[in-house]
mmCIF file of the N, C-alpha and C atoms, coordinates in Angstrom:
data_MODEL
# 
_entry.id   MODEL 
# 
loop_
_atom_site.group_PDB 
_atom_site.id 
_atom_site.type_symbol 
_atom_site.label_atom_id 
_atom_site.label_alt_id 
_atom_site.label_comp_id 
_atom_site.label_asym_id 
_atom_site.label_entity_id 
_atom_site.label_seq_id 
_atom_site.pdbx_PDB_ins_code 
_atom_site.Cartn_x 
_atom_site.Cartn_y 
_atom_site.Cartn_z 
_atom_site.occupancy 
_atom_site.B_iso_or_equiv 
_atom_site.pdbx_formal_charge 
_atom_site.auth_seq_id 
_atom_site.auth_comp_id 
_atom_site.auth_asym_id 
_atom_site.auth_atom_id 
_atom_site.pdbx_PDB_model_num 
ATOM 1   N N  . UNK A 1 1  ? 196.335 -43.133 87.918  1.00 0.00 ? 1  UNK A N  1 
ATOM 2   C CA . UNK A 1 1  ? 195.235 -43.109 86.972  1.00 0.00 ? 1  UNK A CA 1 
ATOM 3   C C  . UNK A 1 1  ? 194.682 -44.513 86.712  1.00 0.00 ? 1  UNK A C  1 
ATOM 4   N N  . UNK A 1 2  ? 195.550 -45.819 86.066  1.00 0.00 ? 2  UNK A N  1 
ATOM 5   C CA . UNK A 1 2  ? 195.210 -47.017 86.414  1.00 0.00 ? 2  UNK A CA 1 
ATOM 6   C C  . UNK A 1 2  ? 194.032 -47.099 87.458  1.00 0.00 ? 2  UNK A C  1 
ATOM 7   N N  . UNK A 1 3  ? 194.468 -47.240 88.674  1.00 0.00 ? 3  UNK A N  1 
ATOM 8   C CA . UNK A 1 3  ? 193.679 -47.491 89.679  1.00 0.00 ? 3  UNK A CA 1 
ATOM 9   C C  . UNK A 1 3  ? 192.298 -46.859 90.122  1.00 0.00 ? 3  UNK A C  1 
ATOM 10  N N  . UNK A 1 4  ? 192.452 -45.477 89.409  1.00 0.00 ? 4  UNK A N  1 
ATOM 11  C CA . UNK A 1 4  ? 191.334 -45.035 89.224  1.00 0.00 ? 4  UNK A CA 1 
ATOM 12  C C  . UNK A 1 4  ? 190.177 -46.147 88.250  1.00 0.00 ? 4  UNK A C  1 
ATOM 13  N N  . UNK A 1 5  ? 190.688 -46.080 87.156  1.00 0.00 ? 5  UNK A N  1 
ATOM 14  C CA . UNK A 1 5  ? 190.309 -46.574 86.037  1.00 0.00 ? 5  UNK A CA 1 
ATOM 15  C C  . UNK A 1 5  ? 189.607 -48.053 86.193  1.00 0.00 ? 5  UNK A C  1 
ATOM 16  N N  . UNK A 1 6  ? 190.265 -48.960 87.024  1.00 0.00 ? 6  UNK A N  1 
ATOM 17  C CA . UNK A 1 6  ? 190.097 -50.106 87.793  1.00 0.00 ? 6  UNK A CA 1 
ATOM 18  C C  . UNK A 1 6  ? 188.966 -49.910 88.908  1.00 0.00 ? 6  UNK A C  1 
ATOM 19  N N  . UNK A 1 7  ? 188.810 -48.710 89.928  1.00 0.00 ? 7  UNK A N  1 
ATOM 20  C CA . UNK A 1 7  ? 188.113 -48.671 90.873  1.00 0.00 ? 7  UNK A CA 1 
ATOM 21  C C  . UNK A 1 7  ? 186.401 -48.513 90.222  1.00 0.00 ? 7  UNK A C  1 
ATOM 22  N N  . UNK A 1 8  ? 186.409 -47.342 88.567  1.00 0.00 ? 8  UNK A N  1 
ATOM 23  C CA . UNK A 1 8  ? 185.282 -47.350 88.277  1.00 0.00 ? 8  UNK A CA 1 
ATOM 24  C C  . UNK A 1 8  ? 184.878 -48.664 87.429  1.00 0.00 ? 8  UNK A C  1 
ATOM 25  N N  . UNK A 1 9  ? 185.852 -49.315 86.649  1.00 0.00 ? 9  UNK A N  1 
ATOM 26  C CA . UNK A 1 9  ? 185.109 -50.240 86.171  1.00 0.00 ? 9  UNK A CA 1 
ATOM 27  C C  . UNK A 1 9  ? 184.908 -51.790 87.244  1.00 0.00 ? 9  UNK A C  1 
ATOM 28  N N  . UNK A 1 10 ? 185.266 -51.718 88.457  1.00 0.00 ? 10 UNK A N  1 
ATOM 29  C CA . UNK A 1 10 ? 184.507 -52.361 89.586  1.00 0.00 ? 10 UNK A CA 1 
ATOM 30  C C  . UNK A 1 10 ? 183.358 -52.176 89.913  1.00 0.00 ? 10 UNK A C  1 
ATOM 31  N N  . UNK A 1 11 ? 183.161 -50.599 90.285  1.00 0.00 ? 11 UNK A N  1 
ATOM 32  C CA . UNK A 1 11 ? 182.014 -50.123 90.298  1.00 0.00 ? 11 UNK A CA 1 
ATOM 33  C C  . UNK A 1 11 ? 180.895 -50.538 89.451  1.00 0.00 ? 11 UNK A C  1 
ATOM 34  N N  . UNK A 1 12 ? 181.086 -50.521 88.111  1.00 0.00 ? 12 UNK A N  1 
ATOM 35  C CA . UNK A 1 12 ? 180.319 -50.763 86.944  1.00 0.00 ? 12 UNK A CA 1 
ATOM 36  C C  . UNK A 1 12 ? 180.006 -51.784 87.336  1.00 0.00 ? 12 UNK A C  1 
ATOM 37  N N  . UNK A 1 13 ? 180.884 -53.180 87.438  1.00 0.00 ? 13 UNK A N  1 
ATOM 38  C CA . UNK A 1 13 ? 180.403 -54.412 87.304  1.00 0.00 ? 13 UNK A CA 1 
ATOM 39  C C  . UNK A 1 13 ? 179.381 -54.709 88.588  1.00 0.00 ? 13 UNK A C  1 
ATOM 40  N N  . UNK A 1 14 ? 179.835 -54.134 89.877  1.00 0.00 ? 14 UNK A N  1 
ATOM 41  C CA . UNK A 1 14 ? 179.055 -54.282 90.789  1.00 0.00 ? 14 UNK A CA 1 
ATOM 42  C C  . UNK A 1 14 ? 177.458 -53.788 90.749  1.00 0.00 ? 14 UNK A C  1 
ATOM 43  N N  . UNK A 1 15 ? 177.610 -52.732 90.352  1.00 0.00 ? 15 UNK A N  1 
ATOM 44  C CA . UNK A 1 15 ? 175.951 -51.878 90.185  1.00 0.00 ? 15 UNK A CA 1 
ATOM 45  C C  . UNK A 1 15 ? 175.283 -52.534 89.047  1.00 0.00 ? 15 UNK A C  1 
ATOM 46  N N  . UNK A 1 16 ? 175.878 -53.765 88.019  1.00 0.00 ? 16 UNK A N  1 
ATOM 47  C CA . UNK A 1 16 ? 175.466 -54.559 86.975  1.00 0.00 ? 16 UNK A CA 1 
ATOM 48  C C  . UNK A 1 16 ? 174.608 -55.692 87.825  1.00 0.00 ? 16 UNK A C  1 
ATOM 49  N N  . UNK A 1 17 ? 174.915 -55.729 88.821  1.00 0.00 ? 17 UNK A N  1 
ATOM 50  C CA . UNK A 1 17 ? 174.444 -57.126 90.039  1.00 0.00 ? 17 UNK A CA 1 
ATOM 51  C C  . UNK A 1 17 ? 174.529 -58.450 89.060  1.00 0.00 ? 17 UNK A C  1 
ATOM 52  N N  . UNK A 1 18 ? 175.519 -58.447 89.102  1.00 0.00 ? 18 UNK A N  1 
ATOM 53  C CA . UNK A 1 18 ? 175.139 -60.163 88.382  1.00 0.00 ? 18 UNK A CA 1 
ATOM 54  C C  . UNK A 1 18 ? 174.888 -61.327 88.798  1.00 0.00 ? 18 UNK A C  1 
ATOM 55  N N  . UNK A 1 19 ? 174.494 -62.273 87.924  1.00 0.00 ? 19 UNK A N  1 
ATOM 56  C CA . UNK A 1 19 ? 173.403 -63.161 88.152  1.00 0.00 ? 19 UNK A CA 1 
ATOM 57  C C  . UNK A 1 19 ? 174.600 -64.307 88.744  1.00 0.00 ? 19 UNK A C  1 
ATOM 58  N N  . UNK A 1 20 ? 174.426 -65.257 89.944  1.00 0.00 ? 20 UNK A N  1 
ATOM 59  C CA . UNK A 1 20 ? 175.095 -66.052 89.943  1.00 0.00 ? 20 UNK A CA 1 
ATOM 60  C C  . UNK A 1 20 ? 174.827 -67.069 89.625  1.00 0.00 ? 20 UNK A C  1 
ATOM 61  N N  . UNK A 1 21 ? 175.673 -68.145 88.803  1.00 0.00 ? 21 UNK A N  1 
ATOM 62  C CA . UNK A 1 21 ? 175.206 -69.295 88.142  1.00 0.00 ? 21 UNK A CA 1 
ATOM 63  C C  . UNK A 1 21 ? 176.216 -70.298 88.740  1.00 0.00 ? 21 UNK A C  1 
ATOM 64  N N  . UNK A 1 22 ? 174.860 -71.398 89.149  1.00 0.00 ? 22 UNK A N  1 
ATOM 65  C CA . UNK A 1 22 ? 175.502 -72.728 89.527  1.00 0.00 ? 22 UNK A CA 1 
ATOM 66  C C  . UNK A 1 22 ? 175.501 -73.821 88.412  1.00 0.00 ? 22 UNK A C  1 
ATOM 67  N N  . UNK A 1 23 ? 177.009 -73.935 87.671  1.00 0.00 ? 23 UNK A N  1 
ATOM 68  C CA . UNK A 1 23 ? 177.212 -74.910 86.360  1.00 0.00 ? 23 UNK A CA 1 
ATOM 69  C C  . UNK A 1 23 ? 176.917 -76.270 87.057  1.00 0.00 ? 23 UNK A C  1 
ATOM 70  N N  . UNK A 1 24 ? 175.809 -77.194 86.298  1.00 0.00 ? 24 UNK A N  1 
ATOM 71  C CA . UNK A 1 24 ? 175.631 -77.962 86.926  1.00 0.00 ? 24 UNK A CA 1 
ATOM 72  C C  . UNK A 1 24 ? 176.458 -78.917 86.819  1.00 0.00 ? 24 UNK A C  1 
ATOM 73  N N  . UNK A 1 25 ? 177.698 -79.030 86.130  1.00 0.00 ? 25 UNK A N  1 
ATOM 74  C CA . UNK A 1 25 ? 178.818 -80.042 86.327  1.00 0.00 ? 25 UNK A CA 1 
ATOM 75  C C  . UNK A 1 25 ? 179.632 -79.840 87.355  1.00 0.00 ? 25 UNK A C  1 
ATOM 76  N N  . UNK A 1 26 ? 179.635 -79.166 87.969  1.00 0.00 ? 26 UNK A N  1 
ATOM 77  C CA . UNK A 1 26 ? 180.007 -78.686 89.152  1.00 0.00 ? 26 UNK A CA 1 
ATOM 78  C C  . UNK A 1 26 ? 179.484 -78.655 90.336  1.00 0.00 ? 26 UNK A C  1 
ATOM 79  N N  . UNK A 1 27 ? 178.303 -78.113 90.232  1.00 0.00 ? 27 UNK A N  1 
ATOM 80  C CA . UNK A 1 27 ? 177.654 -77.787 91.543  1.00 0.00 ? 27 UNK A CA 1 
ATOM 81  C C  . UNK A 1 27 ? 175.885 -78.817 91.772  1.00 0.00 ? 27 UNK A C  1 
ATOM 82  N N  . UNK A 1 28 ? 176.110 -79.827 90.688  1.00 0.00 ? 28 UNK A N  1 
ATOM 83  C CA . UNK A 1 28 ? 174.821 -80.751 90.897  1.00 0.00 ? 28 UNK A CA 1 
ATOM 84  C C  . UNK A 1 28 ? 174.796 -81.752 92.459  1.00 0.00 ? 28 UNK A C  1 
ATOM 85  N N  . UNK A 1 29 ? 176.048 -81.935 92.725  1.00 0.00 ? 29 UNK A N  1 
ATOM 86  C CA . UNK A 1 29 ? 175.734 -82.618 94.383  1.00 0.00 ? 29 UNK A CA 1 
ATOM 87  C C  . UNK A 1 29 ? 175.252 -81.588 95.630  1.00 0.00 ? 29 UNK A C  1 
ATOM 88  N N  . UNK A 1 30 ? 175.383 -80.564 95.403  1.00 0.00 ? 30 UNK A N  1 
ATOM 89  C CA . UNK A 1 30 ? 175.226 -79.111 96.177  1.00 0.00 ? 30 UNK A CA 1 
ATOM 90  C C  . UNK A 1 30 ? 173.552 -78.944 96.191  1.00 0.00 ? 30 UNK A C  1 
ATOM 91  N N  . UNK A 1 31 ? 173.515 -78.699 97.755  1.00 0.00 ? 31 UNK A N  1 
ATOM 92  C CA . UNK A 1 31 ? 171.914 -78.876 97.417  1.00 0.00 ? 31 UNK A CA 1 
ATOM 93  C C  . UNK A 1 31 ? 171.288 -77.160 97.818  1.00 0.00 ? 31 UNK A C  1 
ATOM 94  N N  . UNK A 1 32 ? 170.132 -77.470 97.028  1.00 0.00 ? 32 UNK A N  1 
ATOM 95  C CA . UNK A 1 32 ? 169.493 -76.273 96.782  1.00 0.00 ? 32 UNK A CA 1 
ATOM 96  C C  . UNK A 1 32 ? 169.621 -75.106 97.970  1.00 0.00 ? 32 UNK A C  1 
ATOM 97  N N  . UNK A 1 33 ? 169.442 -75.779 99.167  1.00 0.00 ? 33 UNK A N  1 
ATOM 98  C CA . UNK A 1 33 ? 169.245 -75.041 100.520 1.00 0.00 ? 33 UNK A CA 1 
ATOM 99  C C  . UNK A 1 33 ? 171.122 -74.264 100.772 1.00 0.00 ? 33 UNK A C  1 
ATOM 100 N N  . UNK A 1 34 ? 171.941 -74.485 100.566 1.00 0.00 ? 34 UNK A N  1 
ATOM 101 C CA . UNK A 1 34 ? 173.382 -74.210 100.408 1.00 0.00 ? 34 UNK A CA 1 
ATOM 102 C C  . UNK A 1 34 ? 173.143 -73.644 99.242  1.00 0.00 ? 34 UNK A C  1 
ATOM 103 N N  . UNK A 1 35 ? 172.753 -73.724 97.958  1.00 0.00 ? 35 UNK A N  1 
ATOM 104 C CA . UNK A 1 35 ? 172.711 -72.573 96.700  1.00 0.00 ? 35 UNK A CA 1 
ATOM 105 C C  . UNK A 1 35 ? 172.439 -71.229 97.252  1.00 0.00 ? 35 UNK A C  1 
ATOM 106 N N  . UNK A 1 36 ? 171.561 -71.502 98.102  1.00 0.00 ? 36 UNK A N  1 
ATOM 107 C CA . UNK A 1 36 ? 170.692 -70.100 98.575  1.00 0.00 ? 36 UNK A CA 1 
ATOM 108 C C  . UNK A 1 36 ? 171.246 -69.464 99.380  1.00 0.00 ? 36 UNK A C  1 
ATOM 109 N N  . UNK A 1 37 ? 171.733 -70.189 100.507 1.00 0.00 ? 37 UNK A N  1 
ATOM 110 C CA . UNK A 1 37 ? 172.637 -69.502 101.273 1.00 0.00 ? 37 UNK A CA 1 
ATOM 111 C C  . UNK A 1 37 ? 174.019 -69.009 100.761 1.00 0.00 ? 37 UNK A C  1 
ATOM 112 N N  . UNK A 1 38 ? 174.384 -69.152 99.934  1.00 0.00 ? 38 UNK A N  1 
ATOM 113 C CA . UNK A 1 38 ? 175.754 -68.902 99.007  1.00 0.00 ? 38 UNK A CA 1 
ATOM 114 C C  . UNK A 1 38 ? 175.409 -67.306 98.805  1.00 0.00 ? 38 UNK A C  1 
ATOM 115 N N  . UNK A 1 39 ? 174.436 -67.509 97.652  1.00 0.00 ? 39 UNK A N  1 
ATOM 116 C CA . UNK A 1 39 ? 173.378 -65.945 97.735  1.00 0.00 ? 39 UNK A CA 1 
ATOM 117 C C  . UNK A 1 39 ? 173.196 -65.207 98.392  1.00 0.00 ? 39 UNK A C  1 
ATOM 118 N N  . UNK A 1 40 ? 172.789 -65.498 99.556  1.00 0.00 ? 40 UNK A N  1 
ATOM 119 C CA . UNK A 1 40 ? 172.537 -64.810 100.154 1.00 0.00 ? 40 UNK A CA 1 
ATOM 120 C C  . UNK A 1 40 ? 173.640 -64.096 100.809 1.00 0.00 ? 40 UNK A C  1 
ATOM 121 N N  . UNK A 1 41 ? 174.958 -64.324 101.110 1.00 0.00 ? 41 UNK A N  1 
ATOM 122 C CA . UNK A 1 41 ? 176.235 -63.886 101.632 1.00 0.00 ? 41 UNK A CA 1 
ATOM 123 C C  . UNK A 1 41 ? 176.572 -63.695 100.733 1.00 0.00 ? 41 UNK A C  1 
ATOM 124 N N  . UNK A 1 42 ? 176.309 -63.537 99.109  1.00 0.00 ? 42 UNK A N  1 
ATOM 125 C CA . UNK A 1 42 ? 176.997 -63.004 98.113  1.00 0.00 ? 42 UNK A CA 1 
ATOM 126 C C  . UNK A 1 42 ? 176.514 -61.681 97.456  1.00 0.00 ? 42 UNK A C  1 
ATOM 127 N N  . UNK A 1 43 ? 174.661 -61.128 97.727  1.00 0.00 ? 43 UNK A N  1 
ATOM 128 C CA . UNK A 1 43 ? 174.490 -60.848 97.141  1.00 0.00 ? 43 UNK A CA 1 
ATOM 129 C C  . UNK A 1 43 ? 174.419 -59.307 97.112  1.00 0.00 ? 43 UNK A C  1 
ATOM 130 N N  . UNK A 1 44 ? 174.781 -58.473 96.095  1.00 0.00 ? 44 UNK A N  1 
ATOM 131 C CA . UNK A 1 44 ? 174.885 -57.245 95.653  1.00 0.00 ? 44 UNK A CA 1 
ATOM 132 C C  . UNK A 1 44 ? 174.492 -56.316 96.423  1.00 0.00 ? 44 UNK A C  1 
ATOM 133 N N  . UNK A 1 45 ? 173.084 -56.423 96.671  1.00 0.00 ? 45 UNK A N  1 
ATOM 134 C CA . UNK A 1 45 ? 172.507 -55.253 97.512  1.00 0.00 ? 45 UNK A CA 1 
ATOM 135 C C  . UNK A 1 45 ? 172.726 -55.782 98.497  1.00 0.00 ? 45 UNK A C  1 
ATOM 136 N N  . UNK A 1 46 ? 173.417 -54.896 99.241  1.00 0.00 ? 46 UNK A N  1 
ATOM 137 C CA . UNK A 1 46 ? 174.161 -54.771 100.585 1.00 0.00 ? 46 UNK A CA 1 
ATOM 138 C C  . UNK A 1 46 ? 172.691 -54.958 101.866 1.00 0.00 ? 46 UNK A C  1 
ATOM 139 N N  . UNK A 1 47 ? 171.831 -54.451 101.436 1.00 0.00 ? 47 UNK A N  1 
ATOM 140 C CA . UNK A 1 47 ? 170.599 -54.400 102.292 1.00 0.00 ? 47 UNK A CA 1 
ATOM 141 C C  . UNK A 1 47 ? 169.952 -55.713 102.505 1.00 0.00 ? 47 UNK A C  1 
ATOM 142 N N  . UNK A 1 48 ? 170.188 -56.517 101.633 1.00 0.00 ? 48 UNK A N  1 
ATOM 143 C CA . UNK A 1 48 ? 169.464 -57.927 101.622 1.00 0.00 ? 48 UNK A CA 1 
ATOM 144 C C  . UNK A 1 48 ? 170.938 -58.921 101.879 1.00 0.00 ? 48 UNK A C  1 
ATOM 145 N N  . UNK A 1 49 ? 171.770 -58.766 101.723 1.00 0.00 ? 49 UNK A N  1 
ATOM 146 C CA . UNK A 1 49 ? 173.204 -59.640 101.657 1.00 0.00 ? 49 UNK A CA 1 
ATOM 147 C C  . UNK A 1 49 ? 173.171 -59.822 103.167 1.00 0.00 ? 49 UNK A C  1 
ATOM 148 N N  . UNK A 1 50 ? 173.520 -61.527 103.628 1.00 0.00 ? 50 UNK A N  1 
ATOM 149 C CA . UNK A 1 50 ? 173.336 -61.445 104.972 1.00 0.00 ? 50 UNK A CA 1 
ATOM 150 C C  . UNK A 1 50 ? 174.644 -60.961 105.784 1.00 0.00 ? 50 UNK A C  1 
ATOM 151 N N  . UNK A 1 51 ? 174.590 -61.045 106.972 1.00 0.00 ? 51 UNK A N  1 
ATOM 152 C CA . UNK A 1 51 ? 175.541 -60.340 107.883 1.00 0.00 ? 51 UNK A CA 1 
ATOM 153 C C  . UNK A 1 51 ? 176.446 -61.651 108.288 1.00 0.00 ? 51 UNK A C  1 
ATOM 154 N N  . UNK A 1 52 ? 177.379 -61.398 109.043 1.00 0.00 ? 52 UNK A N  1 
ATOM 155 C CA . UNK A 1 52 ? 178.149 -62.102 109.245 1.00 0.00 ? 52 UNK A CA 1 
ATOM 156 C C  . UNK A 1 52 ? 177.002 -63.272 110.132 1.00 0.00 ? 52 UNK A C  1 
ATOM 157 N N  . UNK A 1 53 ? 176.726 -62.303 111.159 1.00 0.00 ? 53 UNK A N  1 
ATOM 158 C CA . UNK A 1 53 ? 175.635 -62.950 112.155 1.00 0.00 ? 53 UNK A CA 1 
ATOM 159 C C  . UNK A 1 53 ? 174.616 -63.522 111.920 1.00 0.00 ? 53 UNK A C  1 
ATOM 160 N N  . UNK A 1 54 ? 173.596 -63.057 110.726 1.00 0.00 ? 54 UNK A N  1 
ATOM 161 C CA . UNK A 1 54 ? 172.691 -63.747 110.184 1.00 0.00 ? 54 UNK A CA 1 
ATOM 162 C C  . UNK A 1 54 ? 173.203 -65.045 109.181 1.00 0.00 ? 54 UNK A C  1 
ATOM 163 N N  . UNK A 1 55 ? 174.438 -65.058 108.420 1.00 0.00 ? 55 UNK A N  1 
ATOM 164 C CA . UNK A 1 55 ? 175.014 -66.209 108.152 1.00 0.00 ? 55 UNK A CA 1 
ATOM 165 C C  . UNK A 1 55 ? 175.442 -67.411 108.993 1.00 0.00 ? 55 UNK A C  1 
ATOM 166 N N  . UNK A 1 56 ? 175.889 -66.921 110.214 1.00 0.00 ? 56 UNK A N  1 
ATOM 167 C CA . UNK A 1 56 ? 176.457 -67.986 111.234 1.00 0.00 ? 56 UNK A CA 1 
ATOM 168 C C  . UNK A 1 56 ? 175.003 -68.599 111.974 1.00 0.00 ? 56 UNK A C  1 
ATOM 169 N N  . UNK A 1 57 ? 173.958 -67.989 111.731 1.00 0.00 ? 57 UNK A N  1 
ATOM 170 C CA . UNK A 1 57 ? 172.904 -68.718 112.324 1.00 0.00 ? 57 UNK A CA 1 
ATOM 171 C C  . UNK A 1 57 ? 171.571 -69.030 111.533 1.00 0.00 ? 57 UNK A C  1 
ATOM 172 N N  . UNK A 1 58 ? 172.185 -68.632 110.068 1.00 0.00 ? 58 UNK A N  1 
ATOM 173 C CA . UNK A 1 58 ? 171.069 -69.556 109.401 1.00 0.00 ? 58 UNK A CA 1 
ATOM 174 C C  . UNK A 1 58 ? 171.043 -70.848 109.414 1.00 0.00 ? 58 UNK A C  1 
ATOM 175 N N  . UNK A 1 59 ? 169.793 -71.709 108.728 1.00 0.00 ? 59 UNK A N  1 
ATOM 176 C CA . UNK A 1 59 ? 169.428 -73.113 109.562 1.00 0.00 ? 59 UNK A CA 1 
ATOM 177 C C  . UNK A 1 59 ? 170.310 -73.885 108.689 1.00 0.00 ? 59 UNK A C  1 
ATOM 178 N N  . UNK A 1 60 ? 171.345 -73.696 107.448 1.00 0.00 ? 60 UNK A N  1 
ATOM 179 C CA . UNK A 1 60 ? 171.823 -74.384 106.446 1.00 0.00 ? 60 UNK A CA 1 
ATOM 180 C C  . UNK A 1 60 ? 172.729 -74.419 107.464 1.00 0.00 ? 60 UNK A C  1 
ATOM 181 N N  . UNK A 1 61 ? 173.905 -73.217 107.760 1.00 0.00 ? 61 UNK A N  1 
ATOM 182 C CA . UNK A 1 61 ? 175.179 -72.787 108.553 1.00 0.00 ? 61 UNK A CA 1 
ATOM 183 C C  . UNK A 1 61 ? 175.061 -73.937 109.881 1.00 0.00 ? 61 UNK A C  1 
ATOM 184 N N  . UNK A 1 62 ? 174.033 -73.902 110.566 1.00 0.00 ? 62 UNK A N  1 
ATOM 185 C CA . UNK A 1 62 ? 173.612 -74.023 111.757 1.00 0.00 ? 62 UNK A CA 1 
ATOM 186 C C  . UNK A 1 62 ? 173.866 -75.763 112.234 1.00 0.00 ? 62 UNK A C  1 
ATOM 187 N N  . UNK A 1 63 ? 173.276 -76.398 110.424 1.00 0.00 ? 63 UNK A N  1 
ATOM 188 C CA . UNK A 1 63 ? 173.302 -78.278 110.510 1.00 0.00 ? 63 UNK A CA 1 
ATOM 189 C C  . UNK A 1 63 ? 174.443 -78.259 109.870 1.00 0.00 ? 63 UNK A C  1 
ATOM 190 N N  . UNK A 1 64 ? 175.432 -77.393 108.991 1.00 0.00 ? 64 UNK A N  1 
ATOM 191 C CA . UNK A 1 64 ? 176.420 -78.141 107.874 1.00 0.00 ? 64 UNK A CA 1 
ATOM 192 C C  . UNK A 1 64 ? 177.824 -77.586 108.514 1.00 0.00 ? 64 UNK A C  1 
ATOM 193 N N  . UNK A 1 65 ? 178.012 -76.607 109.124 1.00 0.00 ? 65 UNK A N  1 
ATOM 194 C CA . UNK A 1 65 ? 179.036 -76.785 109.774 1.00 0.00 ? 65 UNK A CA 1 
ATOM 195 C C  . UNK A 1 65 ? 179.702 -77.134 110.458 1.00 0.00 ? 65 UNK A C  1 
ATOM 196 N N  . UNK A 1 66 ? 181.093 -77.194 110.479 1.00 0.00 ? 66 UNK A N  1 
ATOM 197 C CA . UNK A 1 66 ? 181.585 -78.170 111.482 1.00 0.00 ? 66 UNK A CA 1 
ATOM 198 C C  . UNK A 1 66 ? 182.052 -77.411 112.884 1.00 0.00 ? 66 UNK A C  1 
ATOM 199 N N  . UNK A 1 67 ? 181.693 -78.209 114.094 1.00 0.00 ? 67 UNK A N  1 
ATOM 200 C CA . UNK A 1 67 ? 181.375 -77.438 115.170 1.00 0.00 ? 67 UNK A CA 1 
ATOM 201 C C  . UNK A 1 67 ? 182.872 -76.790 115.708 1.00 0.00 ? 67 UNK A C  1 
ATOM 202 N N  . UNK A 1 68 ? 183.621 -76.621 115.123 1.00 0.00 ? 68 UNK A N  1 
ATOM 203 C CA . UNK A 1 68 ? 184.972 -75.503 115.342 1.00 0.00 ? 68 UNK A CA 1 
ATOM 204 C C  . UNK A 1 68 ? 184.692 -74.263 115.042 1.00 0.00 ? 68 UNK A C  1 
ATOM 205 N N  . UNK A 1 69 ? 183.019 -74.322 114.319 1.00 0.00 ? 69 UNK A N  1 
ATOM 206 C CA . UNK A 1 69 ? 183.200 -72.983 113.432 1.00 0.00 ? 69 UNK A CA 1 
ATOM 207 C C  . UNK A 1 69 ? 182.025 -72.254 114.243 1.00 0.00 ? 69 UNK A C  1 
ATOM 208 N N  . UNK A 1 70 ? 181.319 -73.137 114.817 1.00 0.00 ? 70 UNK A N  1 
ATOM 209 C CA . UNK A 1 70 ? 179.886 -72.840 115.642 1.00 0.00 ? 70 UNK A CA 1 
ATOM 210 C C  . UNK A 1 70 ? 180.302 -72.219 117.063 1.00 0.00 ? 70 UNK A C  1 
# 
């Protein structure tokens, strides 16, 4: 029952889509173009959230990774 209980209030929070926030004591050296892409592999609706594939070859992924990963 727990786990039930746990699975719907996941649910809940997910279908809430929440907003992601970059604290800027944290994340002020992080530049805008990496904010977005963060988003974009994070975000809620599954339809717009990128793919593994569209992540590994966006133009942020493409200059900031390190080439072990390319």
């Amino acid at each position: 029952m727990d786990k039930l209980k746990n699975e719907e209030e996941i649910a809940k929070l997910i279908e809430q889509r929440p907003v992601i926030k970059f604290e800027q004591e944290y994340w002020s050296s992080v530049s805008n173009e990496c904010k977005t892409f963060i988003c974009s592999c994070m975000d809620s609706n599954v339809g717009a959230r990128f793919t593994a594939n569209q992540a590994v070859y966006s133009s942020w992924f493409k200059r900031k990774a390190p080439s072990s990963w390319r």
